[in-house]
N, C-alpha and C positions, 0 to 999 in steps of 0.2 A: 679105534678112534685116532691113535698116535701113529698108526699106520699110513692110515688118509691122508692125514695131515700131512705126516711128511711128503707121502707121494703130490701134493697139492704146492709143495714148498719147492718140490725139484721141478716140478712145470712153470713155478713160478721164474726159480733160476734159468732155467734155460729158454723161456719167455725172454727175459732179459738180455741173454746171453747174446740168442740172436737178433735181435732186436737191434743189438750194439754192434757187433760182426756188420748188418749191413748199413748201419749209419756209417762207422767207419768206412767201409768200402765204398760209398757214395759219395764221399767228402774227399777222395783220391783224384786230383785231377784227372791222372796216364786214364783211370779208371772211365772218368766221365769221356775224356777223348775215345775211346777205345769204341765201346758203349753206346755213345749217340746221349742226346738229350731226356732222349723219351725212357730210356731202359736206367739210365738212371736217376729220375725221379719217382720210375715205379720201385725202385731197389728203395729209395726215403718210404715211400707210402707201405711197404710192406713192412718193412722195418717199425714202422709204427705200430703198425695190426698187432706185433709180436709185444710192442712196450704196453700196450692197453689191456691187452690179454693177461699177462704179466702183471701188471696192476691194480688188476680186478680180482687175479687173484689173490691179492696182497689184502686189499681192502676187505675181502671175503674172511679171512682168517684175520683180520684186526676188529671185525664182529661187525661190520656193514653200516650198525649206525655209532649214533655218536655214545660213546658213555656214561652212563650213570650218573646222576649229580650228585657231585661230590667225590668223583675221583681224584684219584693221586695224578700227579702232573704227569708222570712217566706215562700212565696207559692212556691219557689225554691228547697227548705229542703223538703217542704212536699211532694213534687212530686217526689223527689230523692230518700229518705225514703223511698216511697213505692214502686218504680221500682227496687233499691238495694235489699228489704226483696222479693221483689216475685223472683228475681232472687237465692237468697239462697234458698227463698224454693225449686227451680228446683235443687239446686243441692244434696238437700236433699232429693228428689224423685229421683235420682240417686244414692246415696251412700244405700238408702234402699231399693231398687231393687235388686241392688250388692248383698247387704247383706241378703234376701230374697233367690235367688238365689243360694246360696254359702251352705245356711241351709239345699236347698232341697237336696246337694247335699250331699249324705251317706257317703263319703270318705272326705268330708272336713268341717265337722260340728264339730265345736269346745265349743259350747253353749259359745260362748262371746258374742254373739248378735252385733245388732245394737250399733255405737254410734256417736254422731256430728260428720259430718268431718270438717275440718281447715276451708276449703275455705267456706261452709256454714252456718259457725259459725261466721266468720269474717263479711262475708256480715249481718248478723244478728247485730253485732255491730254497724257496719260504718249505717245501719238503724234508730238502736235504738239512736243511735248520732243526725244522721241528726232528728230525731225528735224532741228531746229535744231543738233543734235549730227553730225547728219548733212554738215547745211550746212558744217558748219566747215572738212572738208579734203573739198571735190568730187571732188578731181582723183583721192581713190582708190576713187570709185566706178564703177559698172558703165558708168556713163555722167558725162562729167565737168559737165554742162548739167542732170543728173538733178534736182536741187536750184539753187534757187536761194531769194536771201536772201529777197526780197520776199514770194516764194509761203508760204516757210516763214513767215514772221511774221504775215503775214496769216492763214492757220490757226491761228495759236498763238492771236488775237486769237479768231478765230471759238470757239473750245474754252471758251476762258476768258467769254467771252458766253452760250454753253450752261451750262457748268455754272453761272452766274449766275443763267440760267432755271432749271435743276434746283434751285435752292436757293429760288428765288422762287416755286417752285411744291409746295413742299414744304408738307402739311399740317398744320396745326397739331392734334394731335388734343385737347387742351380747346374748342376751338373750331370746327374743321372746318373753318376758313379757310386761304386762300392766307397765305405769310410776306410775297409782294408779288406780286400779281396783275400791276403794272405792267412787274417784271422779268422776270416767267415769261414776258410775253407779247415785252416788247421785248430779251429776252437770246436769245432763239430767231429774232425779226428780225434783229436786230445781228449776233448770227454768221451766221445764214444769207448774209449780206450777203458776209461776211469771205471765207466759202467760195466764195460763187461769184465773186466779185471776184479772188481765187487762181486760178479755174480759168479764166476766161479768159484771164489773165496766160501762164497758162501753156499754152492751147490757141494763142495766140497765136505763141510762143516755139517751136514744134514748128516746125522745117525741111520743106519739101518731100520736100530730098533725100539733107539731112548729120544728123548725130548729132541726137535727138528730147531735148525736156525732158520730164519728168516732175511730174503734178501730184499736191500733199500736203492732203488732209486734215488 
């Protein structure tokens, strides 16, 4: 059983890993120059497949549904945590389809790419929150290794760099411009960063043979 698990925890991390490898790589202008339009919005859209997979695993090992009435706060946050982040990632497998889509299309390709949207940037947040909430008493969670501080804050940081991009990407409609082209591009690097720097921490931190960690979003 503690076998699976782990082996379930290291697909989780490197779900993430790369996940994050190509967010970042798509948020690299030389990148998008290089590239074309189209090649890197499918680099966002795939990137996503990997954070949802990822997530699902996550949610899987946090027991799918919600728990028990009357649990402790700890194993409440954590299974909230992770139902809230797999839910952004759905919606970020939507906003990168869109935007996927929109590339292929010859009359409406504006090379601005991909970037966070609000709602799956928020949900990213209110995750990376409920985890830190999590963090506070381990010892009553499903696994007492499940959280840990580093991994948690590190995500918190990556959320709060998204949604930075979501806001720096947000259109001005007097104008049609970006609020900051500079942060759409580098809040989506900078957390991409945050996330995969987490997840190796945390694919790291996974035993062979005892008790697995868990990485957060």
């Amino acid at each position: 059983m503690t076998r699976d698990r782990n082996t379930r925890l290291r697909r989780e991390a490197w779900g993430f890993a790369v996940g994050s490898i190509l967010f970042a790589l798509g948020a690299v202008p030389f990148y998008a120059q290089a590239v074309g339009t189209v090649v890197q919005n499918l680099t966002f859209f795939v990137g996503a497949i990997f954070f949802t997979l990822a997530a699902f695993v996550q949610l899987v090992l946090s027991g799918r549904r919600p728990p028990r009435r009357g649990a402790d706060r700890a194993t409440l946050a954590d299974w909230w945590a992770a139902a809230v982040q797999f839910v952004g990632t759905l919606f970020f497998n939507i906003s990168t389809t869109e935007a996927l889509i929109t590339a292929m299309n010859e009359d409406a390709r504006v090379g601005s790419g991909w970037r966070p949207d609000a709602i799956g940037s928020i949900c990213f947040l209110v995750a990376s929150a409920l985890a830190v909430v999590a963090t506070t008493e381990r010892d009553r969670l499903w696994d007492p290794s499940a959280r840990t501080w580093r991994c948690s804050w590190l995500n918190m940081a990556g959320s709060v760099f998204f949604g930075a991009s979501a806001i720096g990407a947000y259109v001005v409609p007097e104008t049609s411009d970006l609020v900051s082209l500079f942060w759409a591009n580098a809040g989506t690097f900078l957390g991409a960063l945050c996330f995969l720097a987490a997840a190796l921490l945390s694919r790291r931190d996974i035993p062979q043979d005892a008790a697995p960690t868990a990485a957060t979003i």
